[in-house]
TORKOL-4160 file (C-alpha; in steps of 0.2 Angstrom, whole numbers, padded with zeros to 4 digits, m for minus):
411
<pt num="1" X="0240" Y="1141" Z="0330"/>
<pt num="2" X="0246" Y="1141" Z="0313"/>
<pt num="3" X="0235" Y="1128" Z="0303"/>
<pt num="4" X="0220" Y="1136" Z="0311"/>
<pt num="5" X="0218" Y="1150" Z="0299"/>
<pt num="6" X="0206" Y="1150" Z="0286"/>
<pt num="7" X="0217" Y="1141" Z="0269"/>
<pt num="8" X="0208" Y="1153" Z="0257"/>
<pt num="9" X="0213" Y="1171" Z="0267"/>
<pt num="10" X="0231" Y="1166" Z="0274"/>
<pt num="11" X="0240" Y="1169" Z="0259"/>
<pt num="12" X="0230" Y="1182" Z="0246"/>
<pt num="13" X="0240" Y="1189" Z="0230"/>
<pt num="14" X="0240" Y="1206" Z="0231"/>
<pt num="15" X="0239" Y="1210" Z="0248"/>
<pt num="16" X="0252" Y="1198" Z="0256"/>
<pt num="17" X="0262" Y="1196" Z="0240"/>
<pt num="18" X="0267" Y="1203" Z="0222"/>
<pt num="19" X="0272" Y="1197" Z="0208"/>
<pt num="20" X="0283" Y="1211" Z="0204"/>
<pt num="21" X="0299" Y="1215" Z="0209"/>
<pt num="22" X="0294" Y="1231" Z="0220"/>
<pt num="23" X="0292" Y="1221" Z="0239"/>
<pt num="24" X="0276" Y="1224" Z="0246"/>
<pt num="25" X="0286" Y="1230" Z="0264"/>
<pt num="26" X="0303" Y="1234" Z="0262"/>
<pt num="27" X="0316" Y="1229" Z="0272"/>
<pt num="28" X="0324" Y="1239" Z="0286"/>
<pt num="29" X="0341" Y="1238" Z="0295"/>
<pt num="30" X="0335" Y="1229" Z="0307"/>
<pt num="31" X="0324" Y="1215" Z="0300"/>
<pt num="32" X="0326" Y="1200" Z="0303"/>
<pt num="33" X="0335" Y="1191" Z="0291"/>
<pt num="34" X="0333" Y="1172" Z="0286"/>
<pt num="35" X="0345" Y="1161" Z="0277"/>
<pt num="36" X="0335" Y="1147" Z="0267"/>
<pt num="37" X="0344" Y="1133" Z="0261"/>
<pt num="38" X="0340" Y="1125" Z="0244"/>
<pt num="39" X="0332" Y="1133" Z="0229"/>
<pt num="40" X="0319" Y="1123" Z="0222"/>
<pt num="41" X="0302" Y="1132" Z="0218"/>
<pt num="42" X="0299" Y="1126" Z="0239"/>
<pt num="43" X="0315" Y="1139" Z="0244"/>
<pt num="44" X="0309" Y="1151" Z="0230"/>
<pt num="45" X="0293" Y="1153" Z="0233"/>
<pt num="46" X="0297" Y="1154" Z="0253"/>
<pt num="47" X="0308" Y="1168" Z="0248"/>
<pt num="48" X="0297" Y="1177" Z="0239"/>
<pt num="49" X="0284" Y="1177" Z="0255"/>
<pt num="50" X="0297" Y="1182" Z="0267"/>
<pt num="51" X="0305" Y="1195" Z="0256"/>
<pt num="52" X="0286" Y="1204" Z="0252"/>
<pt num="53" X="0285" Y="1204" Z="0271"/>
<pt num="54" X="0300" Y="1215" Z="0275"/>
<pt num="55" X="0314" Y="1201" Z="0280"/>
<pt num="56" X="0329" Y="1200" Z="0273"/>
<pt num="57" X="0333" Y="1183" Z="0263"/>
<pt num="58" X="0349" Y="1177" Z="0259"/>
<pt num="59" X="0346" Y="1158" Z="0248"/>
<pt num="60" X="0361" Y="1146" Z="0248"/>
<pt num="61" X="0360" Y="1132" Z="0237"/>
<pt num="62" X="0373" Y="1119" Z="0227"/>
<pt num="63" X="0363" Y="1122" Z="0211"/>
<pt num="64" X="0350" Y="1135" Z="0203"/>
<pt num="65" X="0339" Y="1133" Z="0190"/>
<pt num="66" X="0347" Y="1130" Z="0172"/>
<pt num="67" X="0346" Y="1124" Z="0156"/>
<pt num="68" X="0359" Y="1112" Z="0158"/>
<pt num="69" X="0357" Y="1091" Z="0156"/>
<pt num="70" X="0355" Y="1088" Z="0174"/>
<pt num="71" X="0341" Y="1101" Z="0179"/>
<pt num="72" X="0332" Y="1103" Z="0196"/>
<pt num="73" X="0320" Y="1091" Z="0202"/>
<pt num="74" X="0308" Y="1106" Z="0203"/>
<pt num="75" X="0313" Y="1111" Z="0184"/>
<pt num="76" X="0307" Y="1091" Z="0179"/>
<pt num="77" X="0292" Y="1089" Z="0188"/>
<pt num="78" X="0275" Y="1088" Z="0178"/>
<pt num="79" X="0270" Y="1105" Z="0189"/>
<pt num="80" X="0249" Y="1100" Z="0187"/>
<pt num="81" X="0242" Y="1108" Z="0201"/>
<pt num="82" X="0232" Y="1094" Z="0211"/>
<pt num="83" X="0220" Y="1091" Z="0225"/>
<pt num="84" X="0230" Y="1080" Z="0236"/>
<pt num="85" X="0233" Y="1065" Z="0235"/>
<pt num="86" X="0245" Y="1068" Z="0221"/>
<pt num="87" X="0244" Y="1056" Z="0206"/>
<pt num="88" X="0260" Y="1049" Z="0209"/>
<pt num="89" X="0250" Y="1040" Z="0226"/>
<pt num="90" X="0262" Y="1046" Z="0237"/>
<pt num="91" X="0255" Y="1055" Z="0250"/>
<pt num="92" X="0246" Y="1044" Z="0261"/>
<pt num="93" X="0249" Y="1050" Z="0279"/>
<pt num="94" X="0234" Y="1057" Z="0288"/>
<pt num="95" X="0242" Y="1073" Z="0297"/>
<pt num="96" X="0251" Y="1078" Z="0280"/>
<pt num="97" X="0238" Y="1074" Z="0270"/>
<pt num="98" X="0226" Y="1085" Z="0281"/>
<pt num="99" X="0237" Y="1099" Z="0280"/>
<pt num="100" X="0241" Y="1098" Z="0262"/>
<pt num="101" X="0222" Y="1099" Z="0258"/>
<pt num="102" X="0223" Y="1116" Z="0265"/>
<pt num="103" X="0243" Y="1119" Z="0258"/>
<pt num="104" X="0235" Y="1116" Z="0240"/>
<pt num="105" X="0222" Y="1128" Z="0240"/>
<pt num="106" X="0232" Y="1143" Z="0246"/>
<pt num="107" X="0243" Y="1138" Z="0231"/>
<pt num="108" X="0229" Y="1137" Z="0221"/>
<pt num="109" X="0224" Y="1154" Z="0220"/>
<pt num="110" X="0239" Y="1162" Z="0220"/>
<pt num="111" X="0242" Y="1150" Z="0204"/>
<pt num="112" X="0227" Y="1154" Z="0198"/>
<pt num="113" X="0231" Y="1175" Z="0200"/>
<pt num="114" X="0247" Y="1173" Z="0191"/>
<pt num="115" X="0238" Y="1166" Z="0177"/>
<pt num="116" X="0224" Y="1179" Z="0176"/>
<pt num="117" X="0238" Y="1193" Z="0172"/>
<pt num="118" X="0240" Y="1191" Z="0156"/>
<pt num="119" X="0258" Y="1200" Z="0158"/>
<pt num="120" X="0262" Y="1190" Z="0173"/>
<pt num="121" X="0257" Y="1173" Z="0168"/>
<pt num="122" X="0269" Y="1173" Z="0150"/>
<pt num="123" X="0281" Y="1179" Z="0160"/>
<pt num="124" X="0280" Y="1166" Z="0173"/>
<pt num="125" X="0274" Y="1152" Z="0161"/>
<pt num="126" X="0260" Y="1148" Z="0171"/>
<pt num="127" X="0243" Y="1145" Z="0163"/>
<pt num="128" X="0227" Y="1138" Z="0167"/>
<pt num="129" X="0221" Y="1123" Z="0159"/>
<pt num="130" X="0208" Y="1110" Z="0161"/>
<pt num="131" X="0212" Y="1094" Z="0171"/>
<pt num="132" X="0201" Y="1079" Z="0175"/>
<pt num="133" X="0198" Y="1081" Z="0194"/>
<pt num="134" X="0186" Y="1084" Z="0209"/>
<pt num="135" X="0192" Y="1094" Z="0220"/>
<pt num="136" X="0180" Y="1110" Z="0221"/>
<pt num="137" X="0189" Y="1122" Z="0212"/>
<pt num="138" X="0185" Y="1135" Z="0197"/>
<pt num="139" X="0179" Y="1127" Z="0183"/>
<pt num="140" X="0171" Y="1111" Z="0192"/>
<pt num="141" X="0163" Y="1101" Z="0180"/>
<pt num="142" X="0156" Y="1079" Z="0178"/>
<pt num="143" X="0160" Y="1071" Z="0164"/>
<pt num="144" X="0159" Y="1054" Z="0167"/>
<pt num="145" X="0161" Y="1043" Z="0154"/>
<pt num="146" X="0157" Y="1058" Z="0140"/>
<pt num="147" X="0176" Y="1061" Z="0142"/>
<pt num="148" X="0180" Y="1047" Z="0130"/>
<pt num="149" X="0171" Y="1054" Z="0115"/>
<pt num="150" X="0176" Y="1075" Z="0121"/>
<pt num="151" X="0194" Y="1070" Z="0124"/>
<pt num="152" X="0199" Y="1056" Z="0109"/>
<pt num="153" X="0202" Y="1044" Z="0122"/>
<pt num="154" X="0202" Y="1024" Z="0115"/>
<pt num="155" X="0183" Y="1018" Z="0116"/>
<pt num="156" X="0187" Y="1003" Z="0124"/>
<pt num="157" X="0197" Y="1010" Z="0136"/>
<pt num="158" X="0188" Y="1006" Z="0155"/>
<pt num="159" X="0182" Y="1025" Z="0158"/>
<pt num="160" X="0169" Y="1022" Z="0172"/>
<pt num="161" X="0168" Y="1041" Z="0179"/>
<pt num="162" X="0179" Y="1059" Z="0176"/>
<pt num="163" X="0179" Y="1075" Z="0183"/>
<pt num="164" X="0184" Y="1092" Z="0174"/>
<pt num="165" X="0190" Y="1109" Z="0184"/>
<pt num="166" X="0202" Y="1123" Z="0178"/>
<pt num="167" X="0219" Y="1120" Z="0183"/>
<pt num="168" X="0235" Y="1128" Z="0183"/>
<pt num="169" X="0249" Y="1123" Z="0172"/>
<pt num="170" X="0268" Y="1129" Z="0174"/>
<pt num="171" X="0280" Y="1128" Z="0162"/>
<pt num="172" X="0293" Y="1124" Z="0175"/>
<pt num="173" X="0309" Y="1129" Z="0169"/>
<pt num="174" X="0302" Y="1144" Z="0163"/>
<pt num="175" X="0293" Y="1148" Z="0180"/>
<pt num="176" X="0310" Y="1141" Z="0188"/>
<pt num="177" X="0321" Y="1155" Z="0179"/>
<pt num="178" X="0307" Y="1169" Z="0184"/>
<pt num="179" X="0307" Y="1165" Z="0201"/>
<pt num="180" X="0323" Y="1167" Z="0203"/>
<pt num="181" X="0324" Y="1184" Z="0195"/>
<pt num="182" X="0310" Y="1190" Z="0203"/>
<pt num="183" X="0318" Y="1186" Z="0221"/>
<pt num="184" X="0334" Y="1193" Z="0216"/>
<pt num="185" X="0322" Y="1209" Z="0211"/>
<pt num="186" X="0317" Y="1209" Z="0229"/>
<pt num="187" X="0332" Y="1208" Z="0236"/>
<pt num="188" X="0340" Y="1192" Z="0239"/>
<pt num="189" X="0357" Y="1187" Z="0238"/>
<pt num="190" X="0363" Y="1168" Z="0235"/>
<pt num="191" X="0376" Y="1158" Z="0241"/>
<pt num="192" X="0382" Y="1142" Z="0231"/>
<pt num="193" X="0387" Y="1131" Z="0243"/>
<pt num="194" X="0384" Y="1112" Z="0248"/>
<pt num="195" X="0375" Y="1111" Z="0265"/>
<pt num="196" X="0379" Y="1091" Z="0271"/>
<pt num="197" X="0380" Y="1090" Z="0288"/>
<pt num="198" X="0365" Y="1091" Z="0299"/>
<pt num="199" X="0357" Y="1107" Z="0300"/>
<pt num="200" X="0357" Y="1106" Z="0321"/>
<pt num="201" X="0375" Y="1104" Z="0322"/>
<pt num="202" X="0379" Y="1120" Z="0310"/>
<pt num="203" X="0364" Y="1131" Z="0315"/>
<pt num="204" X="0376" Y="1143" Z="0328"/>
<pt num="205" X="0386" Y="1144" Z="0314"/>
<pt num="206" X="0376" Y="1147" Z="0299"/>
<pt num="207" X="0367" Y="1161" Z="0309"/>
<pt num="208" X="0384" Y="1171" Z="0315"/>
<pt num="209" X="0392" Y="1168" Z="0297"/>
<pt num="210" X="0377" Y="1177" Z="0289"/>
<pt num="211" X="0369" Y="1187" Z="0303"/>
<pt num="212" X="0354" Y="1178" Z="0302"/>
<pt num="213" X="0340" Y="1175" Z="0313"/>
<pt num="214" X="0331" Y="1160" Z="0307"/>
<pt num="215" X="0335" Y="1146" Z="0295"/>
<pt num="216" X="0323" Y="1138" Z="0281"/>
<pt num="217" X="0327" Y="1120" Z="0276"/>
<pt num="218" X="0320" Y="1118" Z="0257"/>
<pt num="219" X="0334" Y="1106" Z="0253"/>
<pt num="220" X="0321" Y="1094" Z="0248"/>
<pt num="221" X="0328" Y="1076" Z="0247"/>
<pt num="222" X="0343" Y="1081" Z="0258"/>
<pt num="223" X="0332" Y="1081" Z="0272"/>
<pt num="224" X="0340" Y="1063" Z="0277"/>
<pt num="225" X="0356" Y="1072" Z="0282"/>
<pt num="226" X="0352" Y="1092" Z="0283"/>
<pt num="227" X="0336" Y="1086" Z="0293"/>
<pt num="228" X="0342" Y="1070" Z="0303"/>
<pt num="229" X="0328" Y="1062" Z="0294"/>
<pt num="230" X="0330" Y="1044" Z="0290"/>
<pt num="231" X="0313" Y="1040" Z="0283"/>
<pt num="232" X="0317" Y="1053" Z="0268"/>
<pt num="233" X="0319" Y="1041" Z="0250"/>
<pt num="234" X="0317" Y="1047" Z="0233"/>
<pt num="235" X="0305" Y="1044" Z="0223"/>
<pt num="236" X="0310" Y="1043" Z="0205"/>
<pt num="237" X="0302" Y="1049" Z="0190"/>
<pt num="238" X="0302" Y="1050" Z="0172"/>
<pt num="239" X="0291" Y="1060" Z="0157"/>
<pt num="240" X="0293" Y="1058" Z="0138"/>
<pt num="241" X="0292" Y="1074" Z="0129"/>
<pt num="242" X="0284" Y="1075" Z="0113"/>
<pt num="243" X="0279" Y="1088" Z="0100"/>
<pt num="244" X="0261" Y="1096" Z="0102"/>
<pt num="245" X="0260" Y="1107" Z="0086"/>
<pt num="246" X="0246" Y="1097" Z="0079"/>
<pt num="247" X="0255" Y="1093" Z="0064"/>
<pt num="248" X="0257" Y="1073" Z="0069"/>
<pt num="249" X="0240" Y="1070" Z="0080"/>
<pt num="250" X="0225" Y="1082" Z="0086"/>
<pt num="251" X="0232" Y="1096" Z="0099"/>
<pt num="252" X="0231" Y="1090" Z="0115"/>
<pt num="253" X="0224" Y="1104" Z="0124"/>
<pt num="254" X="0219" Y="1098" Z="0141"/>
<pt num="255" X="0227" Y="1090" Z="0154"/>
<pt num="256" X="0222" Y="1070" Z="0156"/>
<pt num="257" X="0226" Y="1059" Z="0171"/>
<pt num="258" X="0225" Y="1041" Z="0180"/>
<pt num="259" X="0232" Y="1042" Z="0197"/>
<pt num="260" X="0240" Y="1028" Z="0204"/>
<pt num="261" X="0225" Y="1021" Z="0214"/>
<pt num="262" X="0214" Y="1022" Z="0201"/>
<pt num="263" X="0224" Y="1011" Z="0187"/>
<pt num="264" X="0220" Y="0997" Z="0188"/>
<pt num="265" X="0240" Y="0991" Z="0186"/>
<pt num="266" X="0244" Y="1005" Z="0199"/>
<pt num="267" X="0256" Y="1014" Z="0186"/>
<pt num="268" X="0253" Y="1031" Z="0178"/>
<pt num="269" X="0244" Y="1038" Z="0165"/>
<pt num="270" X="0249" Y="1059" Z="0164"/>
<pt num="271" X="0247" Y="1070" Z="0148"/>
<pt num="272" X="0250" Y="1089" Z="0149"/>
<pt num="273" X="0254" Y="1100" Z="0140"/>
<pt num="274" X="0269" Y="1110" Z="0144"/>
<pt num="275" X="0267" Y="1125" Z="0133"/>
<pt num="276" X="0264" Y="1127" Z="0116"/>
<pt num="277" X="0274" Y="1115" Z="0109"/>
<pt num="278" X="0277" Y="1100" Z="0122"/>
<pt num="279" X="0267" Y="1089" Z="0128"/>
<pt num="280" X="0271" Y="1078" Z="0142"/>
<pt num="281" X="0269" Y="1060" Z="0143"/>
<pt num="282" X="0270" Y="1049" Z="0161"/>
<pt num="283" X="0274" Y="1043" Z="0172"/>
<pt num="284" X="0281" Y="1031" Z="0186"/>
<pt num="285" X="0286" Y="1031" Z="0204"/>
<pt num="286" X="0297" Y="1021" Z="0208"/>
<pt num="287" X="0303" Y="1021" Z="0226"/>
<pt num="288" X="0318" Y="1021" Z="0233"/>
<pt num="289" X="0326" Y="1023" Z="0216"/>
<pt num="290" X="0341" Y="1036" Z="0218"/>
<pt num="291" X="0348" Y="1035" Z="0201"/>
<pt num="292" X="0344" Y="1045" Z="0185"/>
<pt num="293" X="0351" Y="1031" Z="0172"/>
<pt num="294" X="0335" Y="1029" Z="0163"/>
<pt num="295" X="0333" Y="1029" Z="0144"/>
<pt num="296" X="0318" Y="1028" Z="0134"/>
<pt num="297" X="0322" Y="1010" Z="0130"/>
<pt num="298" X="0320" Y="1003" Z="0149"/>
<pt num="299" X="0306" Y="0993" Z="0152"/>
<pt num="300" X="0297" Y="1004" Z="0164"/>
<pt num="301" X="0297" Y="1020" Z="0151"/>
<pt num="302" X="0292" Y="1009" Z="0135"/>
<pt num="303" X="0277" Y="1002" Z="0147"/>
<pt num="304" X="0273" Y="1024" Z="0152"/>
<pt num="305" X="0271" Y="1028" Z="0132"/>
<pt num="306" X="0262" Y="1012" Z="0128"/>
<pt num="307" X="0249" Y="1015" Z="0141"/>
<pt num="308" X="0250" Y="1033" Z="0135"/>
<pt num="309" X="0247" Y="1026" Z="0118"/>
<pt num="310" X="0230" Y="1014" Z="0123"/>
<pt num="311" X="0224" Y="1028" Z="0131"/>
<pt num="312" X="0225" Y="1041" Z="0118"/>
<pt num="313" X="0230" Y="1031" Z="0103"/>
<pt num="314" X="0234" Y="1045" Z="0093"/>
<pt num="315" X="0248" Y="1047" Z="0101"/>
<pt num="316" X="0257" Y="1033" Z="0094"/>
<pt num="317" X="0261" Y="1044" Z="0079"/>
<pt num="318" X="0269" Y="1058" Z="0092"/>
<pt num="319" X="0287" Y="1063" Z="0088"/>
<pt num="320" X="0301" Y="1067" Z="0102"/>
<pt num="321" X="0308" Y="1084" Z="0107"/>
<pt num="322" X="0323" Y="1080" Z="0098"/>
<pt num="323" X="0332" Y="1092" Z="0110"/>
<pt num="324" X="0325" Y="1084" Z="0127"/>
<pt num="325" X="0318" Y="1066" Z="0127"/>
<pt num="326" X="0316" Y="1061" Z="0144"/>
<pt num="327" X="0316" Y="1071" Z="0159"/>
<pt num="328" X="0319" Y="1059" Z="0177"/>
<pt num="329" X="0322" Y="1066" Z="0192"/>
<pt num="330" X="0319" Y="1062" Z="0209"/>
<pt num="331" X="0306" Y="1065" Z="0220"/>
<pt num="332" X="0309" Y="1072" Z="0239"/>
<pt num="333" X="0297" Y="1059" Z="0248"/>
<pt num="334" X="0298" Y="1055" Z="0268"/>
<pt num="335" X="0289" Y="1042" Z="0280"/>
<pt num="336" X="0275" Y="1055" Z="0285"/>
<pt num="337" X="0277" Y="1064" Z="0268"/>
<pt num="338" X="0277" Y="1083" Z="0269"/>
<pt num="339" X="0286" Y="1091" Z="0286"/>
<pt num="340" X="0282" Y="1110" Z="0286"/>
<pt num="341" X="0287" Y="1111" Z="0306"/>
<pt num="342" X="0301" Y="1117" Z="0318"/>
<pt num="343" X="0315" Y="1108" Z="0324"/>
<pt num="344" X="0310" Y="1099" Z="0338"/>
<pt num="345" X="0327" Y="1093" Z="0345"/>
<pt num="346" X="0336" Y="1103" Z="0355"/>
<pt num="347" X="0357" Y="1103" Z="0356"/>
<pt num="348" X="0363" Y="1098" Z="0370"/>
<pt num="349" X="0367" Y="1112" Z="0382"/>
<pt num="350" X="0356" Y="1122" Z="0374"/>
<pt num="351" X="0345" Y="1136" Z="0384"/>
<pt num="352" X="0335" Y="1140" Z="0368"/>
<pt num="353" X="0325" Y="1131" Z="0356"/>
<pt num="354" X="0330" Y="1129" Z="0338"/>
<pt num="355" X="0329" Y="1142" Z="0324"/>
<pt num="356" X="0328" Y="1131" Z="0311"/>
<pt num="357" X="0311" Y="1127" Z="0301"/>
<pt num="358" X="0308" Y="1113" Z="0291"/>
<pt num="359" X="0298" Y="1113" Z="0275"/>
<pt num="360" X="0302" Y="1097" Z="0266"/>
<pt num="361" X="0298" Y="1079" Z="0260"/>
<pt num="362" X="0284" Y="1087" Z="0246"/>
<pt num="363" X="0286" Y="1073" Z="0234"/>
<pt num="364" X="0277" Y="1075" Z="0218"/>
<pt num="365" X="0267" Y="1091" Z="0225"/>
<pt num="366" X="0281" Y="1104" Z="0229"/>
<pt num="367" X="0273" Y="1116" Z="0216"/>
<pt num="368" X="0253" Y="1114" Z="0221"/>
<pt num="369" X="0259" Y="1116" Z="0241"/>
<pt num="370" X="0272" Y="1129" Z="0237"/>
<pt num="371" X="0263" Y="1144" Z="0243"/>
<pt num="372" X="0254" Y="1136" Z="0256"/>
<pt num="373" X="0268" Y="1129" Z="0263"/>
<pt num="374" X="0278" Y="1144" Z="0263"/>
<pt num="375" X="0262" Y="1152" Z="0274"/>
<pt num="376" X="0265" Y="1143" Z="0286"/>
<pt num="377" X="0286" Y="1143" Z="0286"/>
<pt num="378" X="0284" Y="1162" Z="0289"/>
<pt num="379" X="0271" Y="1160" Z="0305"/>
<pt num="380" X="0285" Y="1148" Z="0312"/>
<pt num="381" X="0297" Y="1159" Z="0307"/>
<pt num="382" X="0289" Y="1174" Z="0319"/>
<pt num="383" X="0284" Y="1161" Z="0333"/>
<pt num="384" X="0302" Y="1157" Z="0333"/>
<pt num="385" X="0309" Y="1173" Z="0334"/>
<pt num="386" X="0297" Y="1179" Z="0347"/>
<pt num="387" X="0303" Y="1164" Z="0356"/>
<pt num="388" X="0291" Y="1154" Z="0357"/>
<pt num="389" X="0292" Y="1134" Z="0361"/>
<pt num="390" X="0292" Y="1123" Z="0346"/>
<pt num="391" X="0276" Y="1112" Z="0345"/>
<pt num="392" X="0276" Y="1095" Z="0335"/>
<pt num="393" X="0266" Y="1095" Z="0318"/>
<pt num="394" X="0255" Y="1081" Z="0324"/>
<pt num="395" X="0249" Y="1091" Z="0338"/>
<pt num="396" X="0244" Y="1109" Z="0328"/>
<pt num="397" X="0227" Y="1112" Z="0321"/>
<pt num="398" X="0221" Y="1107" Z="0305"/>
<pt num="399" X="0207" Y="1113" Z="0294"/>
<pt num="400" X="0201" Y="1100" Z="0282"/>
<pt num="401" X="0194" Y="1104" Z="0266"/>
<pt num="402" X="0183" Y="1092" Z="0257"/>
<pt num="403" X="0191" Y="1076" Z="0252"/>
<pt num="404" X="0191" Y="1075" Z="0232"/>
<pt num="405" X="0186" Y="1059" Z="0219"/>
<pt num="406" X="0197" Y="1052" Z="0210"/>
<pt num="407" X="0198" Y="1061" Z="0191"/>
<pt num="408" X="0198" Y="1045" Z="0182"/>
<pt num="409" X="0188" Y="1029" Z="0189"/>
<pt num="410" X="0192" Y="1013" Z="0180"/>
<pt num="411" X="0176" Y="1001" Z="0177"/>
């Protein structure tokens, strides 16, 4: 039922959402409220959806957005939208990648109408900016191997084929700290609190402490425990930030990318520009890497910047954001890759099914699936609370959007 809506119409800024802090429907007495556990840009961006629908949203996290050393995996990420699958060649399973063909373009537009408000979009630190990729969105443009003279890249650097489109670009911790304000605007109220049991065995509880009706899990990579889901790893990454001012190479203005099936050493090739001043450089994946102990001498960072470096080697005269070098974190990836889904299990004794929905295991796409993904959280919200039976991800209805090419084709 859910995933057979049209991707484009399911989610549409302005109607169903706003970026402002007046809710769209306000809440009563007696709407239902949700507790959403973890806020990442997934729980955020799933708050905001249930909040400009009239429900009441309470977010319970261990950590918010900040500006400390050890920010939010949402804060590090890269934040390019992409057409699935995501650079870092992590998404590979056929029912999620199905799904997030359609997640991606429902986060697309809304993306894309945050950037077209000039007030909205400085605000949010979203912007849109060329990135080499197929996927059928605004902007769509073949390059081919012209990109090598239009972009500065190496000459002799293996470009067979590229592809152009406008793509949005968000500052993340920027977009992290807005977020959170514009919820709070709407009317949400956060719990710090550490959630690490599974979510099954607390949900009677959770729902009578808060008066709740439904439980999100956004908690990301603690979907091992929260979810019962073994097949959840990290997957870790780093970018190297340098300064984009102009003053040490040319300006890079537009996003460039290799994903990780197209390079011909399987590792990353990722610049973007962060804002005005930053430009990232990346990247790796490295699974089942739960530590963030890396420093720009370790082999697998010196290898990111000299690829960066053959690629565009103008960069080799780039300077580091004194301030914030290196930025790891880890990547919420599972077996199957994204779970946007109800709990299946049922406790034992129970007469009812669960209230909890899952909406996890995004890996290196959490921002380009966020709206799409929260979409669907809120029809699985209202077929829970009308009491409806649970039905496996696997077994709902998918639109497909076209598959896309990869952006960068080695020779």
């Amino acid at each position: 039922m859910v995933a057979t809506r049209d991707a484009v119409d399911k989610l549409v800024m302005g109607r169903d959402l706003t970026p402002y802090p007046e809710r769209l429907v306000k809440s009563t007495p007696n709407s239902p409220h949700v507790l959403i556990v973890g806020a990442g840009v997934t729980g955020l961006v799933t708050a905001w959806v249930l909040l400009d629908r009239g429900y009441k949203v309470t977010i319970l996290s261990n950590g918010f957005a900040n500006f400390g050393k050890q920010r939010l995996t949402s804060q590090i990420a890269g934040a390019l939208w992409e057409y699935p699958p995501a650079v870092c060649g992590s998404h590979t399973d056929t029912v999620s990648l199905a799904h997030s063909k359609r997640w991606c373009m429902t986060a697309y537009h809304a993306w894309d109408k945050i950037a077209a408000d000039p007030i909205v979009g400085q605000a949010a630190g979203v912007r849109m900016m060329e990135e080499i990729r197929d996927s059928g969105v605004r902007g769509f443009r073949h390059v081919g191997t012209g990109l090598v003279g239009e972009r500065d890249v190496e000459k002799s650097y293996q470009v067979g084929d590229a592809y152009e489109v406008l793509s949005p670009i968000i500052d993340t911790d920027q977009a992290m700290l807005w977020l959170t304000s514009l919820v709070l605007g709407k009317g949400a109220s956060t719990v710090t609190e550490n959630i690490a049991d599974d979510l099954l065995d607390l949900e009677e509880g959770l729902l009578e402490r808060f008066g709740a009706d439904a439980i999100v899990n956004a908690t990301g990579l603690s979907g091992s425990t929260v979810a019962g889901d073994k097949t959840c790893y990290p997957l870790r990454g780093a970018l190297i930030r340098v300064i984009n001012d102009g003053q040490d190479f040319p300006k890079v203005e537009a996003a460039l990318t290799i994903s990780a099936d197209a390079a011909l050493d399987g590792e990353i090739i990722f610049l973007v520009p962060r804002n005005d001043n930053i430009l990232l450089i990346g990247g790796v994946a490295q699974p089942h890497k739960g530590t963030l102990d890396m420093t720009l001498d370790d082999p697998a960072i010196v290898r990111m910047r000299q690829r960066a470096e053959k690629f565009l080697p103008a960069l080799k005269n780039a300077r580091l954001d004194e301030d914030y070098p290196l930025a790891q974190g880890l990547r919420p990836c599972r077996g199957k890759n994204v779970r946007v889904e109800r709990e299946i299990r049922r406790r034992p004794g129970a007469d009812k099914s669960s209230r909890i929905v899952h909406n996890y295991g995004h890996g290196g796409s959490g921002w380009s699936l966020s709206f799409g993904c929260a979409a669907d959280v809120l029809d699985l919200i209202e077929d829970a609370l009308r009491g409806d039976e649970p039905v496996p991800m696997a077994e709902s209805g998918v639109v497909v959007c076209p598959s896309c090419h990869v952006h960068i084709r080695s020779k």
